[in-house]
N, C-alpha and C positions, 0 to 999 in steps of 0.2 A: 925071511920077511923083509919088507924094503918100509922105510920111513922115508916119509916126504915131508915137507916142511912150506907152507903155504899162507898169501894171502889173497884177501877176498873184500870186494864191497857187496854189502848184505842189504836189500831193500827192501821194506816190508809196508802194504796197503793199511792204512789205519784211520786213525779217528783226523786226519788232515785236514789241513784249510780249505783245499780243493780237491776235482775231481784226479784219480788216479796219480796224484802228489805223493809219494813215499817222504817214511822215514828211513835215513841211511844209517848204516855202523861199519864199522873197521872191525875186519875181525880177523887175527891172526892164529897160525896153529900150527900141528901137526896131524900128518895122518899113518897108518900103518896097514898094510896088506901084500897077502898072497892069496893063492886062490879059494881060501878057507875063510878066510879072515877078513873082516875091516873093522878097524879101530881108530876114532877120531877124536881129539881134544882142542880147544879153539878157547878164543877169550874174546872176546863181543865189547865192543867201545861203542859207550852213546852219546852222541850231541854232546853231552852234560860231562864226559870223560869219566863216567863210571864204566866197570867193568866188570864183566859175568864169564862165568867160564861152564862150557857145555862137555860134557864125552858120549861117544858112544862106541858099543863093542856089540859086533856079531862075530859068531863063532857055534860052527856046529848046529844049527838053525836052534841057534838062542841070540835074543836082541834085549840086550842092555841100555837102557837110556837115560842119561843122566839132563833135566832141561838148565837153562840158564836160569841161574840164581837158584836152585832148588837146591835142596840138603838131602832129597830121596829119591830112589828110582822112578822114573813114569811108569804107573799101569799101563800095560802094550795092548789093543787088541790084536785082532788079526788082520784089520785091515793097516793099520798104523804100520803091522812087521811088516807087513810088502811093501808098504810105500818108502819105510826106510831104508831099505833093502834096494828100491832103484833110485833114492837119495845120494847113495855111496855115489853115484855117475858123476856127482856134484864136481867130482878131486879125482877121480880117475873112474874110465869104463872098463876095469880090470875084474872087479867082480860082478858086475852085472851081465860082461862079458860071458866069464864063467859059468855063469848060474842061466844062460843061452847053449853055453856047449851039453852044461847036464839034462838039458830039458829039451834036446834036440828033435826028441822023436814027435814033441808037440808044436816044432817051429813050422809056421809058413815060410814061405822063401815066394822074392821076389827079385827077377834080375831084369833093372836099370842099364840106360847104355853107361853111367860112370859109377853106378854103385849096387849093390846087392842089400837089401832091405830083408830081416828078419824079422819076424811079427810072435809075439810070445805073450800069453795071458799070467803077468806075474799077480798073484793074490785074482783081485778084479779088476786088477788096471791092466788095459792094451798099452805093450812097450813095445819099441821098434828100436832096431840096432839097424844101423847104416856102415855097412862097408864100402871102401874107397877100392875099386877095381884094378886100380895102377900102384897102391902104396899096402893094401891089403891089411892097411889101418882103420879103427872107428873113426866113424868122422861124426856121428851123433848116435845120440838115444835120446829117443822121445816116450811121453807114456799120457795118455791118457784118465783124468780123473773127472771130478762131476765137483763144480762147487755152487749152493745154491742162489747165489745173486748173481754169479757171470756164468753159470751153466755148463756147457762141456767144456772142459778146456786142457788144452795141450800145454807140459812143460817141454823144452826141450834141450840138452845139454850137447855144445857143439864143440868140436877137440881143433887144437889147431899148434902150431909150430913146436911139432914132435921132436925131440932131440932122442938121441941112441947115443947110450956111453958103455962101458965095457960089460953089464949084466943086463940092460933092458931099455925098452922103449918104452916114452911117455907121452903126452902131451905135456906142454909149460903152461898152454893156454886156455882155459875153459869159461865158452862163452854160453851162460843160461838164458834162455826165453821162456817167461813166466805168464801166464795168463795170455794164452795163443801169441805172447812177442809184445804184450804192452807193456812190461817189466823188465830189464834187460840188466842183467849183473854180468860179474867177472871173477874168474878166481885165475892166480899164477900159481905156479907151482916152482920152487924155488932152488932145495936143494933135496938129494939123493942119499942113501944110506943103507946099507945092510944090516940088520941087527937079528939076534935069535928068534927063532920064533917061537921060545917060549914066554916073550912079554906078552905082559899082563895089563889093563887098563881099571876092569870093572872088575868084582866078584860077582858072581853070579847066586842071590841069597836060595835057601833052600827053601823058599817056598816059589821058587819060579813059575809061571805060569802066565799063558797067553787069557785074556781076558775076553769075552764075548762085547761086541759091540752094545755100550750103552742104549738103553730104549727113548726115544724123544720123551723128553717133558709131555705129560698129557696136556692140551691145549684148556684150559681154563678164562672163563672170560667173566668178568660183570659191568653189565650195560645199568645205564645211572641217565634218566631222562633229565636235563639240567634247567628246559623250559618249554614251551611249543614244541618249538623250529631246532633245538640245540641241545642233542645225546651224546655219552660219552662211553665207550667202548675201553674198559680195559681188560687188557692180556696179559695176567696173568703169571702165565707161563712164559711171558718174553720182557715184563714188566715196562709194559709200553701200553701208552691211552691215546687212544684214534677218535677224533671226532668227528661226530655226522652234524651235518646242517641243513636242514631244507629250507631251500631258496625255490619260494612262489610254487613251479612246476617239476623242480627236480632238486635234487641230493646231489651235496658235493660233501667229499669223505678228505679227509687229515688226517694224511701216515697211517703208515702198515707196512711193519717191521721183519725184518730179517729176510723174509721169504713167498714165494707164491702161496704155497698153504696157508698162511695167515693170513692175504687180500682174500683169497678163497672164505678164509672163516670172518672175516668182516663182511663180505659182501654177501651172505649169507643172514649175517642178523639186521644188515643193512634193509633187506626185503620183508625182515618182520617189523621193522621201524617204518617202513614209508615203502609197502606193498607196490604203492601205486605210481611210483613215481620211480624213473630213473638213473642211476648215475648218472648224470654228467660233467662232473670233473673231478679229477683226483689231486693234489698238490700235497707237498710235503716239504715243509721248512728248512731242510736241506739235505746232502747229501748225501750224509751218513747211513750204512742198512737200515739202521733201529728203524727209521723215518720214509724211506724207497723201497725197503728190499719186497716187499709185495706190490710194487707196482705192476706188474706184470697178468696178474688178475684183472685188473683193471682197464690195461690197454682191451685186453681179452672182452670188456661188457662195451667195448667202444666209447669209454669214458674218455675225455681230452684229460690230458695231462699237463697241470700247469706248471709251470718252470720260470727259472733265470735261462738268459742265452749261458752263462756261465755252466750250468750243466743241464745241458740240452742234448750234446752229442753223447753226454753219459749215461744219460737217460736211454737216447735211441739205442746204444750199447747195448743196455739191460734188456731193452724191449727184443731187441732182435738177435738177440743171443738165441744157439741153438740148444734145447735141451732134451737131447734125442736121449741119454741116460737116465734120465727121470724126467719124466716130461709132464709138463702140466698143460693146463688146460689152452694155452697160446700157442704150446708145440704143435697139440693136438688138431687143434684148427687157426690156423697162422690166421692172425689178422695185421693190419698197418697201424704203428700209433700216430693218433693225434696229439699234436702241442699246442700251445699257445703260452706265447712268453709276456712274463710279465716285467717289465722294466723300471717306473719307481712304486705304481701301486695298482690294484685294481678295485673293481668297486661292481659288488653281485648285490642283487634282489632289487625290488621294486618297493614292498612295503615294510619289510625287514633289513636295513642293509646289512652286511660282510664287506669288510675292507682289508684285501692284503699287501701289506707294506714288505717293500725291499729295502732289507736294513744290511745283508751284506755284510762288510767289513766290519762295519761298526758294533756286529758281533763279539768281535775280540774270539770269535771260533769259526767262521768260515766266511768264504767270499760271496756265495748265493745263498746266505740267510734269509726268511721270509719268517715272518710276525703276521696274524689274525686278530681282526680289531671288530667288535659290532658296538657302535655307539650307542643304540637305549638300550643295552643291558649292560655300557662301561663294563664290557669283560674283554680281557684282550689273554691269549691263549697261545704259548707261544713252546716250542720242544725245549730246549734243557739248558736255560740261558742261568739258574736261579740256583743258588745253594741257600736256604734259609732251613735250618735245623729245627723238627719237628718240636723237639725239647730243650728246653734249656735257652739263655739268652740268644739272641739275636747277634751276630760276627758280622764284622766288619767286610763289604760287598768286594769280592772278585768281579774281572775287568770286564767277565761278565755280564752280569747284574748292573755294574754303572753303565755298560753300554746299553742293554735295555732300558734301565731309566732315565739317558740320555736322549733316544729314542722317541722316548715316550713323551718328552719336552719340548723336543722339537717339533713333531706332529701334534704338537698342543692337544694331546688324545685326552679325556677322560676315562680314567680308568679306577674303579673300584675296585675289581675281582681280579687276581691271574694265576689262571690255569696250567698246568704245565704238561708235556705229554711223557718225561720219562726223570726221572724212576718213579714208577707206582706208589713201589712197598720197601726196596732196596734204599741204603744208605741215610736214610733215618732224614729223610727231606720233607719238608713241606711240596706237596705240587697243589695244592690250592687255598690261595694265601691270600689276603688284604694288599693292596699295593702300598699300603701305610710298613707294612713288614719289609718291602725294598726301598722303599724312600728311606727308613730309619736305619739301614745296611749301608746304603750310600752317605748317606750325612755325616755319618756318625766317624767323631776324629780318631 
């Protein structure tokens, strides 16, 4: 067995300020493999200089996984084992290599004038190994998977300044493209090692066992008429509240989280709220899935999609992303989205107004933040600016909170009521509160 000794910057899409902004870590380690085996241990540095340490061990088609900061094994299912399994490509294409030679008589083949392309269905992910025709080296593996807000998407691991010392050839250099190439990391590979191959990383406990893929949460909703013109939609199941507004001769909907399926199940109750009327505008307070990830529904009923230029092209992203792997209703029959950007505010209805403000930075959580205001009902309704605790006293306002009631001062708004759209039911929050409960958050020494 050979040990390698490696580092890597690790980039991961999350709750960020902006569109496609990663958080980064340092993350140092080892790894070990021959053609049976990979075994990985690493230690993960964040921002903050804390540190997490992960392992993982296959061996004999058993996968052991230990995550970061966790005290117990991960439940594996079956889709997890393959994906980890062409994870290994991360630090070397030695065993994914392998696990190509075993599975030969299921390979396509493909010959390129500089390379030979191998095509292999690992688990349900399409992986492709690329050979180099002159060096008769990997020079990538790519694989195919489905994620539900950016759709099909290719990772792909590319090998590069191979060195040969007296037992084997490696690459030093491994360059990852993540989310079809809009995520781009790196790992080096460092130093070389022989060791037995009787080490050991993980025990493998005696109740091992590959688990069946979880079932989705059943979708759960309860709709709450708030007046007229102004219902609220909560999920439930994603603990996320969507609001409808009828303006004069049509519906404009706020947020719809995570996924197609769920604009799918809004715009569904959307029809038994206002039959007669419909969609045309979607908008959602910013970026994050909870609040977009069902936009794609929507483009679908030809609703405009309202935005910041700030993410506009993230938007069109979503929209036109292909998802021939599970494909919903946009795949099915493609249509073009409409935008319309809003820059400091906009201003919907004739006898009821809607007013939506770009408040942006002064979020203190994203750059294309956007706030919903309707002045005769002083209710302003805004996604997850507000920590005020269901029970017990009132705490002093995060930079949240002062920056909505900052906000709120400046636009000299009247505000009685504020609504919130996430968490429903989760972490013991207020989402429909007095604004005398953030004024007395903010004030308070």
């Amino acid at each position: 067995m050979v040990k390698f000794s490696f580092k890597e910057d690790y980039k991961m899409l999350g709750h960020n300020f902006e569109p496609w902004q990663t958080t980064n870590f340092t993350v140092n380690g080892e790894f070990w493999i021959n053609k049976n085996t990979f075994l990985k241990q690493d230690t993960l540095i964040n921002n903050r200089g804390q540190k997490y340490t992960s392992k993982t061990a296959y061996n004999n088609e058993i996968l052991l996984f230990l995550d970061y900061g966790d005290a117990e094994l991960l439940p594996l299912t079956t889709d997890l084992y393959f994906e980890k399994i062409i994870n290994t490509a991360r630090y070397s294409p030695i065993f994914v290599l392998n696990y190509f030679i075993k599975k030969e008589i299921d390979t396509k083949i493909v010959t390129l004038k500089e390379n030979i392309i191998y095509s292999l269905k690992i688990g349900k992910y399409l992986t492709k190994l690329s050979i180099n025709k002159k060096t008769n080296l990997v020079d990538k593996i790519s694989y195919l998977s489905y994620d539900e807000l950016y759709g099909d998407v290719t990772t792909s691991y590319i090998y590069s300044e191979y060195v040969t010392d007296e037992f084997l050839t490696y690459p030093t250099s491994i360059e990852i493209e993540n989310i079809n190439g809009k995520i781009v990391e790196n790992v080096t590979v460092l130093a070389t090692e022989i060791i037995s191959d009787d080490f050991k990383l993980l025990e493998k406990p005696e109740d091992y066992k590959l688990t069946e893929r979880k079932e989705e949460s059943k979708p759960e909703i309860k709709v709450t008429k708030y007046n007229e013109n102004i219902h609220f939609i909560d999920l439930i199941h994603t603990d996320d509240r969507v609001m409808i507004v009828e303006i004069d001769d049509f519906v404009l909907v706020a947020e719809a989280p995570i996924n197609s399926k769920n604009g799918e199940l809004i715009i569904a109750e959307v029809k038994k709220i206002a039959p007669l009327k419909p969609i045309k505008y979607f908008v959602f307070g910013h970026h994050h899935p909870h609040y977009l990830g069902g936009l794609r529904a929507f483009v679908y009923q030809d609703a405009t999609i309202l935005c910041t230029d700030i993410s506009k092209n993230y938007v069109e992203y979503i929209a036109n992303a292909p998802h021939t792997i599970s494909p919903d209703n946009l795949q099915l029959n493609p249509k073009k989205i409409k935008t319309q950007i809003i820059l400091d505010s906009l201003v919907l209805g004739k006898n009821k107004e809607m007013k939506i403000y770009f408040m942006g930075e002064k979020s203190a959580h994203t750059k294309d933040y956007l706030i919903y205001y309707f002045p005769k009902d002083k209710l302003l309704f805004q996604d997850d600016l507000c920590w005020i605790p269901r029970e017990g006293p009132i705490t002093k306002a995060r930079n949240r909170q002062v920056g909505l009631y900052n906000i709120i001062k400046e636009l000299n708004l009247e505000v009685d009521t504020i609504i919130q759209s996430w968490p429903v039911t989760n972490h013991k929050l207020k989402t429909i509160f007095p604004f005398t409960d953030l004024e007395e958050s903010v004030l308070m020494e």
